[in-house]
C-alpha positions as CSV (number, residue, x, y, z in Angstrom):
1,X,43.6,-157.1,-56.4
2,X,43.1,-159.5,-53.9
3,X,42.8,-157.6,-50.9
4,X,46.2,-158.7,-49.6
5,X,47.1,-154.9,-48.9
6,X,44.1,-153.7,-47.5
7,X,44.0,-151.5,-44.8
8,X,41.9,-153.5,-41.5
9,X,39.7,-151.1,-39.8
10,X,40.9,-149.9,-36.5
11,X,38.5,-150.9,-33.6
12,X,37.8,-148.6,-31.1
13,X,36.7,-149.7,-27.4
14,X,34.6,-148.4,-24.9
15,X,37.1,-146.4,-22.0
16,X,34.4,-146.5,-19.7
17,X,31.3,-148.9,-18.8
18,X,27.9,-147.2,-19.4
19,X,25.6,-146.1,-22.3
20,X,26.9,-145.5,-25.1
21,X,24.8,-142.5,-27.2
22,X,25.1,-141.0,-30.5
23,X,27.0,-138.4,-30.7
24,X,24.3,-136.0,-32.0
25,X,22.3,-136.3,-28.7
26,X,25.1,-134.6,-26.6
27,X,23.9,-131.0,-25.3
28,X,27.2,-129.6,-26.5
29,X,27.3,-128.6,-30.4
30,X,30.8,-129.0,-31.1
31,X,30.1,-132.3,-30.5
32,X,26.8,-132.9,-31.9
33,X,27.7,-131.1,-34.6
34,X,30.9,-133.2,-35.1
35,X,33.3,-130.6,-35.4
36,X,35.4,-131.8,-32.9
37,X,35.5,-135.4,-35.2
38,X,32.9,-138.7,-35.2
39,X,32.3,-140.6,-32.5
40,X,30.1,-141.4,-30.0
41,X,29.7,-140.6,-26.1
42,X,28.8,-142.7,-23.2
43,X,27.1,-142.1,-20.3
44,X,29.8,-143.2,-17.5
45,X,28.7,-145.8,-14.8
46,X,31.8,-145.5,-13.6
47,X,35.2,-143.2,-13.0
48,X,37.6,-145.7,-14.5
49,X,38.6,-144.5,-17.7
50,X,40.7,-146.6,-19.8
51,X,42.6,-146.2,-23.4
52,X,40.2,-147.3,-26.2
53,X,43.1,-148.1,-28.8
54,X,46.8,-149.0,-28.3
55,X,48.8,-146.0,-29.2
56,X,50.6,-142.9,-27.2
57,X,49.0,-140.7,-24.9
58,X,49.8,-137.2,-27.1
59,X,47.8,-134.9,-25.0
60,X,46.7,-134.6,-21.7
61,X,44.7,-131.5,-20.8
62,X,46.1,-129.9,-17.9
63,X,42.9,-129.9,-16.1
64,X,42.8,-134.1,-16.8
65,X,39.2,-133.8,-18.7
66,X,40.5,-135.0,-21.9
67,X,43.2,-136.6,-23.6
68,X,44.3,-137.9,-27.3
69,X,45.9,-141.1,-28.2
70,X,47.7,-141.5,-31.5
71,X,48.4,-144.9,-32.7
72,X,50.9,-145.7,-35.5
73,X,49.0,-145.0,-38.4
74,X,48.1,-141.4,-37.0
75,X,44.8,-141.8,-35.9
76,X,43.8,-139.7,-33.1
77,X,41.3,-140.9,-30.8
78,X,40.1,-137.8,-27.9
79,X,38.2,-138.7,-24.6
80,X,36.2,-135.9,-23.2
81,X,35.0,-136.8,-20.0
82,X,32.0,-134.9,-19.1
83,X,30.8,-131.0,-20.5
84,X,32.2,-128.1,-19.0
85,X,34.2,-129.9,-17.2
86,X,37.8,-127.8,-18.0
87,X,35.9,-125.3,-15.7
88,X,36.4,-127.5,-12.7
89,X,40.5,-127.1,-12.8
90,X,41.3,-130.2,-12.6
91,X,38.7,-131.1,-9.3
92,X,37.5,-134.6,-9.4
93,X,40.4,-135.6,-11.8
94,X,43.4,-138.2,-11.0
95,X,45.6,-138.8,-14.1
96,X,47.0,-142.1,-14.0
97,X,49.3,-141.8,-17.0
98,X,51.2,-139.3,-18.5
99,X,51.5,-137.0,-22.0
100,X,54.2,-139.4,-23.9
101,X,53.3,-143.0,-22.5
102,X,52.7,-145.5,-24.5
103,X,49.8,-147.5,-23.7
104,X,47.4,-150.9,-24.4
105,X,43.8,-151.0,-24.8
106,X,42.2,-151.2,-21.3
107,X,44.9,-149.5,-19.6
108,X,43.9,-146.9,-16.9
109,X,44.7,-143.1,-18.1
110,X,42.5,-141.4,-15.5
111,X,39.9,-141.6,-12.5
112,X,37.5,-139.7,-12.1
113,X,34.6,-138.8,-9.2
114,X,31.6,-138.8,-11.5
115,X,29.6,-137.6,-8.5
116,X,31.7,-134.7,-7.8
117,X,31.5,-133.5,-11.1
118,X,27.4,-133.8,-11.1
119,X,27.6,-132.0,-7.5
120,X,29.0,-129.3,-9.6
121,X,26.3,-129.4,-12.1
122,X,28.3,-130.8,-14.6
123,X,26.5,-133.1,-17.4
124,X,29.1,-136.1,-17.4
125,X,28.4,-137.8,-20.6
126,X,32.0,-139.4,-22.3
127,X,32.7,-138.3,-26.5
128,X,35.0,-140.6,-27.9
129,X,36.1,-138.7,-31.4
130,X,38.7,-139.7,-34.0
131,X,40.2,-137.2,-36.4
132,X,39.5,-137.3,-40.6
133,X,37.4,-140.3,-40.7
134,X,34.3,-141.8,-40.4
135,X,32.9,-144.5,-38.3
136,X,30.8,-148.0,-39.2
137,X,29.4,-150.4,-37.0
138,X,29.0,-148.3,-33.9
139,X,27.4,-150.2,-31.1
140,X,25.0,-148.2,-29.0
141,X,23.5,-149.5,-26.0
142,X,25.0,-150.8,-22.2
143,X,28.9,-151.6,-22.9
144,X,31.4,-152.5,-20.3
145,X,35.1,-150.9,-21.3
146,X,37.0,-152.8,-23.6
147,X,34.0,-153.6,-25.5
148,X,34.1,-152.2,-29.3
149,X,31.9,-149.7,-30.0
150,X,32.8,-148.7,-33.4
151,X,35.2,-149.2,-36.3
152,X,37.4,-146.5,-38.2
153,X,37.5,-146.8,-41.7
């Protein structure tokens, strides 16, 4: 009635300083399409990548490319850092957290050598995609991490 027991919109942060892009300009058409989820991608300036929302690390890709945070109302935010980039095995990956920890925006989950990936020809643009939602206020542009770059409804 009053809005007393609205839900607030969950805001999502940038994991990694760079450009962020919308997500139908990424070369890869499960994201561009969005059948991996909305979202957007950055273009990395650096290997730091960081937890966009608070919640627990429920998958980490064995080969440290990508990994999903869930937060307490079930929302599922995936990293993908770079395209391709399973292919390298795990190369050019350190994971800094594990599958299981709980963890607070801005905390370091993995570093990664952005040139090694390009010195394997890999395109190292960053989706950011939430599960059965959509997306408002997305902020495109240069971002440093922790910024928000969009809001889940």
């Amino acid at each position: 009635m009053f809005g007393f027991f609205k839900k607030k919109p969950t805001l999502v942060v940038a994991p990694v300083c760079g450009e962020v892009i919308k997500l139908e300009n990424v070369k890869d058409e499960v994201f561009s399409q969005k059948l991996a989820g909305d979202g957007v991608a950055i273009i990395p300036s650096n290997g730091e990548i960081v937890a966009p929302i608070d919640g627990v690390i429920t998958r980490l890709f064995s080969t440290h490319h990508a990994f999903l945070i869930t937060t307490k109302d079930n929302l599922e935010v995936m990293v993908h850092i770079g395209l391709d980039t399973v292919e390298l095995k795990g190369e050019g990956f350190k994971t800094l957290k594990q599958e299981g920890d709980k963890v607070k925006v801005n905390t370091p989950i993995i570093s990664v050598d952005l040139e090694y990936l390009k010195s394997k020809g890999k395109d190292i643009v960053t989706p950011i995609v939430i599960n059965d939602s959509s997306i408002t206020n997305v902020k495109l542009g240069l971002v440093n991490s922790g910024e928000v770059i969009f809001k889940v409804k």
